[in-house]
C-alpha positions in Angstrom: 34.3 -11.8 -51.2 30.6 -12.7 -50.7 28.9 -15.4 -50.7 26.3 -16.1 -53.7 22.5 -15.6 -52.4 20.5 -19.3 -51.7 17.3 -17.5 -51.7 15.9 -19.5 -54.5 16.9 -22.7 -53.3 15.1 -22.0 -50.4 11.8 -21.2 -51.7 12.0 -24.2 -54.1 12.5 -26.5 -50.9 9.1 -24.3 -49.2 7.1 -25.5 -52.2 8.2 -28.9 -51.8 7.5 -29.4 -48.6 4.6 -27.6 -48.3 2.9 -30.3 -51.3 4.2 -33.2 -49.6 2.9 -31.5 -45.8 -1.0 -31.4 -47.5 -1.2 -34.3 -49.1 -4.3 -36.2 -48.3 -4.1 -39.8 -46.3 -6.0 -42.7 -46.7 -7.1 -44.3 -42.7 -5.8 -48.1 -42.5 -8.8 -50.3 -41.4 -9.5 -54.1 -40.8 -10.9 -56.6 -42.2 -14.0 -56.4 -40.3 -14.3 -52.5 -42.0 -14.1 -54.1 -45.6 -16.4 -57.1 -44.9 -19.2 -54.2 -44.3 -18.0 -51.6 -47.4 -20.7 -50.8 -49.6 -18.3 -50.9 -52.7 -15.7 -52.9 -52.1 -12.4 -52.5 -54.0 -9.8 -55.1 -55.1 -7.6 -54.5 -52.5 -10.0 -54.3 -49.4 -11.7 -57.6 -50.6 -7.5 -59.5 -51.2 -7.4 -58.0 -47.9 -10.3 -60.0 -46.8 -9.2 -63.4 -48.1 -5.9 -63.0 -46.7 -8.0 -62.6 -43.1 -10.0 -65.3 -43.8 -7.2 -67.8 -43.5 -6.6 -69.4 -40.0 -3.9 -67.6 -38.1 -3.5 -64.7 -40.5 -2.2 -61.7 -38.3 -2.6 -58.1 -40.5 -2.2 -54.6 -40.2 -4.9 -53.4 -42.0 -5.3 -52.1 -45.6 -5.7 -48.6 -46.5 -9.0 -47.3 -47.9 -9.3 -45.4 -50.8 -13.1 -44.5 -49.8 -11.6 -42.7 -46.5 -9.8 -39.8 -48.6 -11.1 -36.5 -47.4 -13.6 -34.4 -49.4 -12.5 -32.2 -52.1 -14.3 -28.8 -51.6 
């Protein structure tokens, strides 16, 4: 008795991988990066409130204007 072939279970995993492996990341930056942006967005200027506040620790926000260039 053999086994049935996987073979196409295995590419469609490849392909799934492989989109999710080359997707394009936004860099986190501070609050200091959004008080400088030449257009600032909705998040990066919440961002900026929320830093404004006394003792407000953050992480950073991420920026949409950091995605790398389309060729």
């Amino acid at each position: 008795m053999s086994k049935p072939s996987s073979k196409g279970s295995r590419a469609s995993k490849k392909k799934e991988l492989s989109s999710v492996i080359h997707r394009p990341q936004m860099k986190i930056v501070t609050s200091d990066v959004c008080a400088v942006c030449k257009t600032p967005c909705a998040r990066g200027l919440a961002y900026l409130a929320k830093m404004s506040e006394p003792g407000a620790v953050g992480r950073g926000v991420p920026c949409v204007l950091t995605l790398p260039k389309a060729n």
